[in-house]
PAFI-300399 format. One line per field, with one value per residue (C-alpha): x, y, z; residue in three letters. Coordinates in nm, 4 decimals, decimal comma, padded with zeros to 6 digits. Example, Ala and Ser with C-alpha at 12.3 -4.5 7.8 and 13.67 -1.06 7.14 Angstrom:
BEGIN
u <- [01,2300:01,3670]
v <- [-00,4500:-00,1060]
w <- [00,7800:00,7140]
resn <- [ALA:SER]
***
This chain:
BEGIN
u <- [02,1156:02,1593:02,4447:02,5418:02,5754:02,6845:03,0660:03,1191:03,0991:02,7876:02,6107:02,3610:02,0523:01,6263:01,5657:01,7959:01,7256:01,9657:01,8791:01,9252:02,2546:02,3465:02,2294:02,2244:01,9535:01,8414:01,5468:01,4791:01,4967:01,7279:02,0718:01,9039:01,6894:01,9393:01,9479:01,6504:01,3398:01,0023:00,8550:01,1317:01,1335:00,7306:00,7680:01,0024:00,8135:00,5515:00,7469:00,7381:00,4574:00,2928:-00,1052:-00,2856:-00,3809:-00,4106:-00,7288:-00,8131:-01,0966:-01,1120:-01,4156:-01,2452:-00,8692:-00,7296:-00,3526:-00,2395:-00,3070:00,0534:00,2218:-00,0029:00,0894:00,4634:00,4314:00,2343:00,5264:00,7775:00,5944:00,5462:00,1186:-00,0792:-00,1925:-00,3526:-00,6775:-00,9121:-01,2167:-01,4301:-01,2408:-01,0452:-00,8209:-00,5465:-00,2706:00,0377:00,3275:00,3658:00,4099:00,7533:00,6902:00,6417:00,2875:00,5101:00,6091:00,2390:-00,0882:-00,3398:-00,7016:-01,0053:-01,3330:-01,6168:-01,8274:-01,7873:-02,0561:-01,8366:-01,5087:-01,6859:-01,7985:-01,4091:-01,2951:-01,6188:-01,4786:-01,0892:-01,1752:-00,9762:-01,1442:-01,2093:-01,0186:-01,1251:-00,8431:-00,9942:-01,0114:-01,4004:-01,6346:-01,5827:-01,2725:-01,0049:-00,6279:-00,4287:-00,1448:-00,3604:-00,5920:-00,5372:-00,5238:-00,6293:-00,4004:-00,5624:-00,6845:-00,7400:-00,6376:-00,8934:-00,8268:-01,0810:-00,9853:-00,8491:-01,1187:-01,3767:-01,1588:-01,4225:-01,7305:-02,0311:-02,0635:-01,7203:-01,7650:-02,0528:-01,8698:-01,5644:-01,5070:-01,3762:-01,2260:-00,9054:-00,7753:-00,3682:-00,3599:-00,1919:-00,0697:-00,0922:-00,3580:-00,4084:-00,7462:-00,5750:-00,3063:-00,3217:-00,3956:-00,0315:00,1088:-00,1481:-00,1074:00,2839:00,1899:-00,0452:00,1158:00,4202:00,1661:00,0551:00,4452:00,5003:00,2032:00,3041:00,6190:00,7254:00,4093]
v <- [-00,4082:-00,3215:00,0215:00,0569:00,3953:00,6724:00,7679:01,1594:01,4121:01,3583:01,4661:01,7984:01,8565:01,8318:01,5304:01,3522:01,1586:01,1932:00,8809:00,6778:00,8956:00,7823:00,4462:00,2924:00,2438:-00,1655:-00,0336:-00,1669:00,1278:00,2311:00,3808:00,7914:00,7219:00,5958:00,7845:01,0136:01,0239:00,8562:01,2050:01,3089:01,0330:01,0473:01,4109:01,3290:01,0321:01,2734:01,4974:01,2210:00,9819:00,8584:00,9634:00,5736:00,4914:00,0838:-00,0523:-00,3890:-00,5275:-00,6829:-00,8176:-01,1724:-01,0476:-01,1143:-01,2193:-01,0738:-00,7314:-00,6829:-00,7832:-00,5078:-00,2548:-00,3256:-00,3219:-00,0129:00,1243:-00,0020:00,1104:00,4305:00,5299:00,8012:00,5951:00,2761:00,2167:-00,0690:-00,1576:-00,3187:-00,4577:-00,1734:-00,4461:-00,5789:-00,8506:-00,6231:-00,8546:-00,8666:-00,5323:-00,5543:-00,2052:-00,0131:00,0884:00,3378:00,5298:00,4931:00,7138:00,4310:00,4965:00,2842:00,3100:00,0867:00,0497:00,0283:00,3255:00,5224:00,4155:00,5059:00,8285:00,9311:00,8471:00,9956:01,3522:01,2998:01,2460:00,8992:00,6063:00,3239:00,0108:-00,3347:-00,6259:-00,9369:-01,2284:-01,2942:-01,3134:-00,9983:-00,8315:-00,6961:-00,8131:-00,5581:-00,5684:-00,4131:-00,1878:00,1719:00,2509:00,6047:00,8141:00,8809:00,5993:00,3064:00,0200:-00,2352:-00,5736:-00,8573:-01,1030:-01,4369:-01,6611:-01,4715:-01,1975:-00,8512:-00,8243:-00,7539:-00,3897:-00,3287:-00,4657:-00,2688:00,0263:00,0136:00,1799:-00,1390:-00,4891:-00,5714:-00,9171:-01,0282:-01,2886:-01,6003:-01,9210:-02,2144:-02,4397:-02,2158:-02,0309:-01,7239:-01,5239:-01,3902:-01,0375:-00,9585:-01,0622:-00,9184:-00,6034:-00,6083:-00,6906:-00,4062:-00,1397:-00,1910:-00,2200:00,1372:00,2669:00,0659:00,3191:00,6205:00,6610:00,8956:01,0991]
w <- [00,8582:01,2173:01,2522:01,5952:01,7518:01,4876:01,5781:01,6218:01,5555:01,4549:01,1541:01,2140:01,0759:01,2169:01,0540:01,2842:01,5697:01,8402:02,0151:01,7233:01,7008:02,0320:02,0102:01,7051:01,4334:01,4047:01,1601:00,8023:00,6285:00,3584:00,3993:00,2996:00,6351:00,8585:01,1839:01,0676:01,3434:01,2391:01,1308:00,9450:00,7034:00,6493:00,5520:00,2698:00,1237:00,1670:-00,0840:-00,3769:-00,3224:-00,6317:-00,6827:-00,6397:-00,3439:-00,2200:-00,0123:00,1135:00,1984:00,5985:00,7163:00,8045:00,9428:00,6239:00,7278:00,4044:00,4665:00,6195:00,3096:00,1194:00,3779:00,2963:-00,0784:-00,0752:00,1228:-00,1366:-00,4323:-00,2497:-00,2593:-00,1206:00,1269:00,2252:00,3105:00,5422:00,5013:00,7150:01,0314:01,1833:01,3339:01,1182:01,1541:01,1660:01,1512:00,7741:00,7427:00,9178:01,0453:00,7174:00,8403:01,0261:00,7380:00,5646:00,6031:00,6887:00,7248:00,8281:00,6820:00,8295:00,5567:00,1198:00,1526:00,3499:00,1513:-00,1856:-00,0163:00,0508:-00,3116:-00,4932:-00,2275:-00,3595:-00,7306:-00,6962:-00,9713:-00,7966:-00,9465:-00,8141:-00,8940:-00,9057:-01,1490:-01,1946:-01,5025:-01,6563:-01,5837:-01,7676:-01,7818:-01,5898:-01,8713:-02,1202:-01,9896:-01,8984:-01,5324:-01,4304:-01,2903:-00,9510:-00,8344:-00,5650:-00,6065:-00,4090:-00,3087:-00,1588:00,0552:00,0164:-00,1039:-00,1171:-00,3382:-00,3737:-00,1960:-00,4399:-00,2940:-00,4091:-00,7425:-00,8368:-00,6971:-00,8566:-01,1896:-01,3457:-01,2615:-01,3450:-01,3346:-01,3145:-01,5566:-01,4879:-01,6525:-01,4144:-01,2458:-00,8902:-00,9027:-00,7768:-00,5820:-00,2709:-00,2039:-00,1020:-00,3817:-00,6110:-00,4862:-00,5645:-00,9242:-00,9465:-00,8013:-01,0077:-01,3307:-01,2492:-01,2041:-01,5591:-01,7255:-01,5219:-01,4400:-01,6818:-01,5768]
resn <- [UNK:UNK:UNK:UNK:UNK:UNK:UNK:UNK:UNK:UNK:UNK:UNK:UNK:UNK:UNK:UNK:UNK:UNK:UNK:UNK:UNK:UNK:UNK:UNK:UNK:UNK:UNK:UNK:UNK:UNK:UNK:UNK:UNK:UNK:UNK:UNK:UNK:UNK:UNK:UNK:UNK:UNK:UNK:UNK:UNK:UNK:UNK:UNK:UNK:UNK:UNK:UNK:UNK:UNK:UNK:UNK:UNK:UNK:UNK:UNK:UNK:UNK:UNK:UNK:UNK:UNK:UNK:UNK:UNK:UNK:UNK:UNK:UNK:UNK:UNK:UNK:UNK:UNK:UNK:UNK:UNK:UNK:UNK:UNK:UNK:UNK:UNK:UNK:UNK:UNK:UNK:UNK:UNK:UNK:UNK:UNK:UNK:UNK:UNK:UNK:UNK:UNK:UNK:UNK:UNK:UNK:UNK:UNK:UNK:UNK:UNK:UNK:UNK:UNK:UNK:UNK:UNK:UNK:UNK:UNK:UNK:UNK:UNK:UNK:UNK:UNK:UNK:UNK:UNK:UNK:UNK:UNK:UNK:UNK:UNK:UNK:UNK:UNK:UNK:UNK:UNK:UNK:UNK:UNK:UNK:UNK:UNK:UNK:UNK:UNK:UNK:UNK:UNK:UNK:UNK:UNK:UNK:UNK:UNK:UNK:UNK:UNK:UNK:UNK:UNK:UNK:UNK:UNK:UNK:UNK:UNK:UNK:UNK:UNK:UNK:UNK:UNK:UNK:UNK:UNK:UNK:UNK:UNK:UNK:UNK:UNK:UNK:UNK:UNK:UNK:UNK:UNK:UNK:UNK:UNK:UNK:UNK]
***
């Protein structure tokens, strides 16, 4: 929803930004944010964020990474993580990667390195020979969440890296789901478990 310039006086306070003020905000964020500046707004989801982080694999461009970016914005993690490519198709994200700490990491060995450093269990989600369904097993508090990319799902560094595979079990005749939605599904399976944490 698109709010035109904010009629005065005007309310007072650091977190807002006076050009939006004078201007309007035409942003997708929700109604607590409106008129606040960028930095404002990432240092109170910074206040609350939840302890998982998300990764995705991108050594092809996967198009879906946007749509993970915006989930892991919805659902509210650490942060978000690439792997591989640096260079990422930014459109699905619909400008959430604004409010999210993103970081590259050019190799698995390197990615593995930074998770081994913040204590975070690496969680691969992927439906191969082997995994777990998501729905009943236990999902570590600190964690990343890692997602392949479509097709090719995991790379077989990651899978021997990660702690455990989990797998989103389905019911119909597709082979899989795409990362994006995937990651929606498993980032609201960890809120289910810890929530209440």
């Amino acid at each position: 929803m698109t709010l035109g310039p904010h009629p005065k006086p005007w309310p007072s306070g650091p977190e807002y930004d006076v050009k939006l003020l004078e201007e309007g905000d035409t942003r997708n964020v929700v109604d607590k944010y409106r008129y606040w500046s960028r930095e404002a707004i990432i240092a109170d989801l910074d206040q609350s964020r939840h302890s998982f982080h998300i990764a995705i694999e991108n050594w092809e461009h996967d198009f879906n990474i946007g749509t993970v970016v915006r989930n892991a914005n919805a659902f509210l993690a650490r942060g978000v993580h690439i792997i591989g490519k640096r260079r990422w198709n930014r459109r699905g994200a619909m400008v959430t990667d604004r409010y999210q700490h993103i970081h590259h990491h050019p190799t698995v060995e390197e990615f593995i390195r930074w998770a081994d450093d913040e204590s975070c269990t690496v969680i691969g989600i992927d439906n191969i020979p082997g995994s777990e369904p998501i729905e009943t097993s236990k999902i570590p508090k600190n964690c990343v969440l890692v997602f392949g990319q479509e097709g090719p799902g995991l790379s077989n560094e990651m899978v021997k890296a990660s702690t455990k595979i989990l797998a989103i079990t389905q019911y119909g005749s597709t082979r899989s789901i795409n990362a994006g939605v995937a990651s929606g599904v498993a980032m609201y399976e960890w809120l289910r478990q810890h929530s209440q944490d």
